[in-house]
Backbone bond lengths (Angstrom), bond angles and torsions (degrees), N, CA, C in turn:
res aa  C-N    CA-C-N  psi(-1)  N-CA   C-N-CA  omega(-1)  CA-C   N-CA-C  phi
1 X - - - 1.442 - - 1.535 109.57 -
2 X 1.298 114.80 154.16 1.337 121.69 -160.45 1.406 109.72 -107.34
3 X 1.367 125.44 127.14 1.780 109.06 -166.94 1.858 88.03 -121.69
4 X 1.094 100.88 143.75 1.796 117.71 163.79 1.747 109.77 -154.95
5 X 1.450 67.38 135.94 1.826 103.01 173.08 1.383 116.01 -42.19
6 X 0.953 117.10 126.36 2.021 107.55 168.86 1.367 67.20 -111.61
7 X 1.656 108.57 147.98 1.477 126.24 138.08 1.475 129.39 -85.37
8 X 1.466 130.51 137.57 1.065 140.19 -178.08 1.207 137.86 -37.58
9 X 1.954 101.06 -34.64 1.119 115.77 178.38 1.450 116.71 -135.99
10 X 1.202 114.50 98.52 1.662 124.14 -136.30 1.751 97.59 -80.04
11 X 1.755 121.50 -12.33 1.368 118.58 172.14 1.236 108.14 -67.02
12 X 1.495 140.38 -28.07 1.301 130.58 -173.57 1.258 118.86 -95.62
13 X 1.376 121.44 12.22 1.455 118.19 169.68 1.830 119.03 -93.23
14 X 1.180 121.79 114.08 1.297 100.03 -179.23 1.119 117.37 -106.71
15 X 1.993 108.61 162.69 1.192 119.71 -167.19 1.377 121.53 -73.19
16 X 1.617 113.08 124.11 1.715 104.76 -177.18 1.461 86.42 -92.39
17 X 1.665 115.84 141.77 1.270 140.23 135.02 1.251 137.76 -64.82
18 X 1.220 117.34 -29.23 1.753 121.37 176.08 0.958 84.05 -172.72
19 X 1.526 113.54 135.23 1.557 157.86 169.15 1.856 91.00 43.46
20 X 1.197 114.41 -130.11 1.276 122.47 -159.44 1.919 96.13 -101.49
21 X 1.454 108.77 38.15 2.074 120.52 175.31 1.415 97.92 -101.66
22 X 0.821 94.11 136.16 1.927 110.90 149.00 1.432 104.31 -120.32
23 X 1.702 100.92 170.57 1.461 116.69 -153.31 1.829 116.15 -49.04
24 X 1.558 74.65 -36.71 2.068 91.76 -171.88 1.374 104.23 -67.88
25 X 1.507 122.31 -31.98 1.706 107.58 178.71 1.661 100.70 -77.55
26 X 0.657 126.58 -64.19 1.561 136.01 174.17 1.187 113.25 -4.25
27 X 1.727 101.05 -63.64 1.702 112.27 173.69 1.520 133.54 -87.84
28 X 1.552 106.76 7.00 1.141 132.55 157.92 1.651 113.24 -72.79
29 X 1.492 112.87 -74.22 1.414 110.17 167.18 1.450 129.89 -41.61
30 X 1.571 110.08 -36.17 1.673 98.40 170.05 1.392 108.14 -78.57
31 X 1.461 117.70 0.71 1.826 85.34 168.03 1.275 123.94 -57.76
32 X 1.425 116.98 -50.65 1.754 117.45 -165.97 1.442 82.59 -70.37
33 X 1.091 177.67 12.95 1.552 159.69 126.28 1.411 121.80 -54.30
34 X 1.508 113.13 -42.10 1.459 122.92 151.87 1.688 105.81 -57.65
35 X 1.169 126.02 -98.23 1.546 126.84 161.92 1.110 117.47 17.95
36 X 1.196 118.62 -78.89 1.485 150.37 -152.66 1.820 88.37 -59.36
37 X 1.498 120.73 -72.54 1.406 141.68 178.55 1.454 114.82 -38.04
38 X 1.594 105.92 -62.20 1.249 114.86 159.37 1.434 128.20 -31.72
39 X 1.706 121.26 -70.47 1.120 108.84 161.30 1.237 147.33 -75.38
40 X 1.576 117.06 2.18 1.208 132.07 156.58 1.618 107.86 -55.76
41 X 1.107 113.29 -69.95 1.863 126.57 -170.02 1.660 80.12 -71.73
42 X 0.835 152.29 152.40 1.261 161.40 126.08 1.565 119.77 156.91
43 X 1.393 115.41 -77.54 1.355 139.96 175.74 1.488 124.30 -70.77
44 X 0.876 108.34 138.45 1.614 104.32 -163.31 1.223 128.29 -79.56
45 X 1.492 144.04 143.74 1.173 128.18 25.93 1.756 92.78 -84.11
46 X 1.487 98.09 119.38 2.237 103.99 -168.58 1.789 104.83 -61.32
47 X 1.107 105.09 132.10 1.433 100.93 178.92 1.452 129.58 88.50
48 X 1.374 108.12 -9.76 1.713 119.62 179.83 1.322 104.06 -124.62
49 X 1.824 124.22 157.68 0.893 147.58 -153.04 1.670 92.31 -90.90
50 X 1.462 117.22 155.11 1.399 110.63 176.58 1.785 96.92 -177.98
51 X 1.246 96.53 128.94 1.665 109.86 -168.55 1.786 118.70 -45.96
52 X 1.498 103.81 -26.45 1.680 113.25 171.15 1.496 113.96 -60.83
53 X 1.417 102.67 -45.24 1.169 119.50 170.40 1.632 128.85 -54.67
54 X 1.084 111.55 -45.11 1.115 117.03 -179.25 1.544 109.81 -81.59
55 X 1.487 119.80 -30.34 1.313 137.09 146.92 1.746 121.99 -9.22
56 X 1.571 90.73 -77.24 1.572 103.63 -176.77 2.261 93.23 -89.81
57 X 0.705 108.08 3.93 2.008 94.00 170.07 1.559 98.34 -78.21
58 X 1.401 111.60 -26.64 1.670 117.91 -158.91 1.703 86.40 -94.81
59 X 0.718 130.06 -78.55 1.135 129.54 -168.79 1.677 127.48 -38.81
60 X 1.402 114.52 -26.06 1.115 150.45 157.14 1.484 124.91 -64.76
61 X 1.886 110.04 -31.57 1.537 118.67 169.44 1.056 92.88 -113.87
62 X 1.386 143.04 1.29 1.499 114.43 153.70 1.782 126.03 -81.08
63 X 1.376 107.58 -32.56 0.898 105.74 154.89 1.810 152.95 -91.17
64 X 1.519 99.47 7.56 1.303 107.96 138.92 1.322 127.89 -90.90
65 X 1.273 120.71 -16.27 1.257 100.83 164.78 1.658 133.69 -83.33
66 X 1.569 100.30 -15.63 1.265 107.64 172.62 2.003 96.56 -66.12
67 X 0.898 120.67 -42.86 1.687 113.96 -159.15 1.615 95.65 -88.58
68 X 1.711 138.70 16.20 1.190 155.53 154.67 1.411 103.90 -62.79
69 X 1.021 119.05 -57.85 1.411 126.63 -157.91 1.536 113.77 -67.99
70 X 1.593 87.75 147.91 1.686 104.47 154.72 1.308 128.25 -78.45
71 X 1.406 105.00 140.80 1.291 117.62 159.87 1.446 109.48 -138.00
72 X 1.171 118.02 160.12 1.664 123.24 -171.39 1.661 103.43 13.68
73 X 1.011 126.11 45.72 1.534 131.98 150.35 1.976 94.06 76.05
74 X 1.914 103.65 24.63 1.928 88.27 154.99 1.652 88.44 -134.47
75 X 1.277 105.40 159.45 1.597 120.46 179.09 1.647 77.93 -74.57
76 X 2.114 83.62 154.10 1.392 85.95 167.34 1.441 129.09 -91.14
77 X 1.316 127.01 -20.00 1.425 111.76 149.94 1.574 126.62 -15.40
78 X 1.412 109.86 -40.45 1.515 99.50 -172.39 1.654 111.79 -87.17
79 X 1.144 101.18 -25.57 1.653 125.97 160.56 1.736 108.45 -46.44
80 X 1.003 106.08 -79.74 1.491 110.95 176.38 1.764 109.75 -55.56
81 X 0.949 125.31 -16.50 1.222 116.13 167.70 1.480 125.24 -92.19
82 X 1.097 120.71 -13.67 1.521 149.67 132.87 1.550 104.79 -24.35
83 X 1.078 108.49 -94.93 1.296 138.98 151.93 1.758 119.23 7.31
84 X 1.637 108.25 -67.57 1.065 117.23 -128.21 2.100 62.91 -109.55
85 X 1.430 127.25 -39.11 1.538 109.72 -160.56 1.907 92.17 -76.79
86 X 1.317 98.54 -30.73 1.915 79.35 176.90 1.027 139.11 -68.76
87 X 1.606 103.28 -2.69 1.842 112.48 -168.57 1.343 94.48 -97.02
88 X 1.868 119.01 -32.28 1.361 108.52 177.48 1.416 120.68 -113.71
89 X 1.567 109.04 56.41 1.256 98.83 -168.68 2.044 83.38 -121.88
90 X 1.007 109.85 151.57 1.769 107.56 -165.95 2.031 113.52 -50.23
91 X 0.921 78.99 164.64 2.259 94.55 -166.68 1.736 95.71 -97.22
92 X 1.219 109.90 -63.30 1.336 96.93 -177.24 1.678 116.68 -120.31
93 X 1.061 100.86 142.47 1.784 106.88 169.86 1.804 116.40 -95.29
94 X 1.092 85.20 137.57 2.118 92.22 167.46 0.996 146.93 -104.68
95 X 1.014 141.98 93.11 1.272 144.15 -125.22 1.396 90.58 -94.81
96 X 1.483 136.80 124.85 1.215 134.08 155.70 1.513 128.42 -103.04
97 X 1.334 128.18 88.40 1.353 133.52 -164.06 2.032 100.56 -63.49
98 X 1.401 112.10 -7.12 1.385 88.03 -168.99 2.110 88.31 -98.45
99 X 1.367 89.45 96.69 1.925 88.95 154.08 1.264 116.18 -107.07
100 X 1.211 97.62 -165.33 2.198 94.20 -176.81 0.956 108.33 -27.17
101 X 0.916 116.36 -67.54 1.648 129.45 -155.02 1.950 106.34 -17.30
102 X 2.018 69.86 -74.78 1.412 109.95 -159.92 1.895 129.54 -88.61
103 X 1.485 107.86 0.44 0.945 132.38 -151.85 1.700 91.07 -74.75
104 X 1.142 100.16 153.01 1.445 125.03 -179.07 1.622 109.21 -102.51
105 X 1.117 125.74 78.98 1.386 119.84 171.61 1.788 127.62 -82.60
106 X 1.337 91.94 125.91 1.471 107.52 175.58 1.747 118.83 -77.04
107 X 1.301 120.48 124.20 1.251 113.13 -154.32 1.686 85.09 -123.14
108 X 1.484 133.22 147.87 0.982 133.83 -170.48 1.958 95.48 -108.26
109 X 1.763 96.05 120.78 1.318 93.08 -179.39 1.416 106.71 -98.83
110 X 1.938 110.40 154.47 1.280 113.88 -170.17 1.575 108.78 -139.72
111 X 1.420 94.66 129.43 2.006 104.37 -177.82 1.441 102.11 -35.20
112 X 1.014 116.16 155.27 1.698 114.33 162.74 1.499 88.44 -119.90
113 X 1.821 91.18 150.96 1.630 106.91 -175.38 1.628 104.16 -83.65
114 X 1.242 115.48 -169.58 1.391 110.87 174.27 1.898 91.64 -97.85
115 X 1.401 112.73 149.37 1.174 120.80 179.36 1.862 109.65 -78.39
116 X 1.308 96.45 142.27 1.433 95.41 170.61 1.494 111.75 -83.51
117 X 1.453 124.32 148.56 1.224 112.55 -179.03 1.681 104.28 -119.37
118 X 1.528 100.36 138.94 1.515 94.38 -177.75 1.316 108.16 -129.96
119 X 1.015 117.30 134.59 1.891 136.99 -170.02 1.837 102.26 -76.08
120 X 1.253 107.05 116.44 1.343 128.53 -152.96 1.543 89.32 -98.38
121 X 1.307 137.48 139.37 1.292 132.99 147.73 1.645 118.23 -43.20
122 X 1.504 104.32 153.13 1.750 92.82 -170.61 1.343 102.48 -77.86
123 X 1.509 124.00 138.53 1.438 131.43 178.62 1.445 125.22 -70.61
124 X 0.862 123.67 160.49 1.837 114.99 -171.43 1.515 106.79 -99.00
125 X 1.195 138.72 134.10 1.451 132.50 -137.64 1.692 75.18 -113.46
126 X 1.435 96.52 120.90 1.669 114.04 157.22 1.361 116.44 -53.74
127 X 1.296 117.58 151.49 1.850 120.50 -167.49 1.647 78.70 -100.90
128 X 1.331 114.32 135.48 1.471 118.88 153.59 1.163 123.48 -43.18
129 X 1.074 125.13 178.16 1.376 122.07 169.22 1.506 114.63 -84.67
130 X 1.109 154.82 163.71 1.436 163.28 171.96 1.473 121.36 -88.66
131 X 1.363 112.37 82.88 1.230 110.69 175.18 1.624 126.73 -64.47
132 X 1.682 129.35 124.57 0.988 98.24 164.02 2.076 152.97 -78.56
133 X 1.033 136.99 131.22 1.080 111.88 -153.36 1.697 103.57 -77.15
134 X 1.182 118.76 164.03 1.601 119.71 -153.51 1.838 72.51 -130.01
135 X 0.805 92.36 133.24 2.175 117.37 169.67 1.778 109.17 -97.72
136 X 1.606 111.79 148.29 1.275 94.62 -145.26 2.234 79.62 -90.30
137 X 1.472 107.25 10.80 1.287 92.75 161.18 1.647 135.66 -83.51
138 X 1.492 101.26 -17.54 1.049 96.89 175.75 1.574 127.23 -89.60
139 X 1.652 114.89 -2.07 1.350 134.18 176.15 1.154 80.54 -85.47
140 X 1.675 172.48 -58.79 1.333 149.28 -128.06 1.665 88.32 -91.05
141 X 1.693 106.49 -47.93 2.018 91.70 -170.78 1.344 103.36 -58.25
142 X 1.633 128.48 -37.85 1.469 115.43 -166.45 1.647 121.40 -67.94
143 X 1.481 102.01 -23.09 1.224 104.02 -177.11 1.938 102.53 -82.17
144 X 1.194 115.67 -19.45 1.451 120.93 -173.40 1.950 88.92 -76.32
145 X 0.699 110.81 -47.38 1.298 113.20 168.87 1.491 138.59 -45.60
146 X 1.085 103.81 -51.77 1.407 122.09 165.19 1.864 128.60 -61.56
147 X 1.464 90.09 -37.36 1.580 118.58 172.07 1.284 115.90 -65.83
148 X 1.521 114.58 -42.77 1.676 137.95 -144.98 2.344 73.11 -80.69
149 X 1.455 94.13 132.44 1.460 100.43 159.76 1.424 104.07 -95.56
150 X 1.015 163.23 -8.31 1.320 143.12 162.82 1.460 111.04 -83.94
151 X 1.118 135.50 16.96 1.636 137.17 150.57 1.422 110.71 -96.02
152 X 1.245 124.53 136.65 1.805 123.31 164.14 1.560 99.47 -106.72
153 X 1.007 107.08 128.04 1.274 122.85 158.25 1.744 131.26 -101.41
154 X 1.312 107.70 126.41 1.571 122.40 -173.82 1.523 106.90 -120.79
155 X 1.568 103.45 148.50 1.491 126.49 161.90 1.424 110.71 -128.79
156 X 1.532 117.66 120.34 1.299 142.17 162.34 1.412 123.61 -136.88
157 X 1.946 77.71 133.47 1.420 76.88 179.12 1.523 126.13 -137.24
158 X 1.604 85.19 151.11 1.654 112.63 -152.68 1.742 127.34 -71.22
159 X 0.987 146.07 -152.25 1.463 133.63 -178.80 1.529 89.55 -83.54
160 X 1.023 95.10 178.81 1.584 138.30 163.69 1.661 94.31 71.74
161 X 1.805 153.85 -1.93 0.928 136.05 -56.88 1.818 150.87 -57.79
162 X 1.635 108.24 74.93 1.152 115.37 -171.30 1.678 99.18 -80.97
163 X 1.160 108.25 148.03 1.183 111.67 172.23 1.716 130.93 -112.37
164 X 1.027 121.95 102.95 2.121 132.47 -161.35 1.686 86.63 -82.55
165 X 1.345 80.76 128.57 1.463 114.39 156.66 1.775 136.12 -91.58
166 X 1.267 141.75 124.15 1.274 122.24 -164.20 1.505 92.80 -147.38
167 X 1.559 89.63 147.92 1.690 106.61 174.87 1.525 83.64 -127.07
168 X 1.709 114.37 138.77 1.153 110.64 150.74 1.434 113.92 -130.79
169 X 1.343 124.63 168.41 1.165 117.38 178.89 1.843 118.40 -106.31
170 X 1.518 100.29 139.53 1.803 108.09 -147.41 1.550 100.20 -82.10
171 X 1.200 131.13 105.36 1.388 129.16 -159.70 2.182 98.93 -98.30
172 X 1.258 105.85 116.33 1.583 112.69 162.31 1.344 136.46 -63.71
C-alpha cells in the first residue's frame, strides 16, 4: 500500500510542472531561448551565426541557469531578490517627536506699513431699536396667568426664528 504526505498547510507547497520545475524555473530557462532569437534576428550579420553571438546566448544560459537553481528548497532568483530589496531598502530611520501635537511652527514675520487714514463721510446714526417698557402691572396679570390652570400656555416658533406666544383658554 502506498502512503503520501498531505501537508498541513497546502499554501506552501508548490506546483511542479515538469519533473522536479515550477513555473519560475521554467520561465527562467526560456529566457536565453527568447535572447538567443532576439539576437540572432536583430544584430548583425541579421540571420547568420557569428561567434559574439553565440557569446552573449551563453552568457545569457549561464546565467539563468545559475538563478534556476535550488538552494534550501527556494530558487535563487527569489534569494537574490531578498537580497537585492534589503540592500535598497533605507539604513536609517528618524524619529521625529515634533507631530501635531508638538510641532514647532515657524511663522514668517512681516513689517506692518503705517496705515493710510481716510476721512469717512459722517455716518447716519441708526435709531435703536424700541424697546417696549413692561409695567410691573402687567408682569403680576402674566404671572396670574401662567399660574391660572384653566389657561394652556404655548411657545412656537415661527419662520425667520420669531417666536409666537399663546394663552388659550381650557374649555370642559
Amino acid at each position: 500500500m502506498r502512503i503520501t504526505v498531505i501537508p498541513a498547510q497546502i499554501t506552501t507547497v508548490e506546483d511542479k510542472i515538469a519533473g522536479n520545475l515550477n513555473l519560475t524555473q521554467i520561465m527562467l530557462l526560456m529566457v536565453p531561448v527568447i535572447f538567443g532569437t532576439i539576437v540572432y534576428t536583430i544584430l548583425p550579420p541579421t540571420m547568420h551565426v557569428a561567434w559574439y553571438k553565440l557569446a552573449l546566448v551563453l552568457i545569457a544560459l549561464v546565467i539563468s541557469l545559475t538563478l534556476a537553481l535550488r538552494i534550501k528548497g527556494k530558487v535563487v532568483l527569489h534569494w537574490v531578490v531578498i537580497l537585492l530589496r534589503y540592500n535598497t531598502r533605507a539604513k536609517y530611520y528618524l524619529f521625529n517627536k515634533n507631530d501635531r501635537t508638538f510641532r514647532i511652527m515657524d511663522f514668517p514675520i512681516f513689517e506692518r506699513s503705517p496705515r493710510k487714514i481716510l476721512k469717512k463721510a459722517p455716518a447716519k446714526q441708526e435709531k435703536e431699536a424700541h424697546r417696549p417698557s413692561v409695567s410691573i402691572g402687567d408682569l403680576v396679570r402674566l404671572e396670574g396667568l401662567l399660574a391660572n390652570p384653566r389657561v394652556s400656555f404655548s411657545l412656537k416658533s415661527g419662520k425667520k426664528g420669531a417666536l409666537n406666544v399663546a394663552f388659550e383658554q381650557i374649555q370642559k
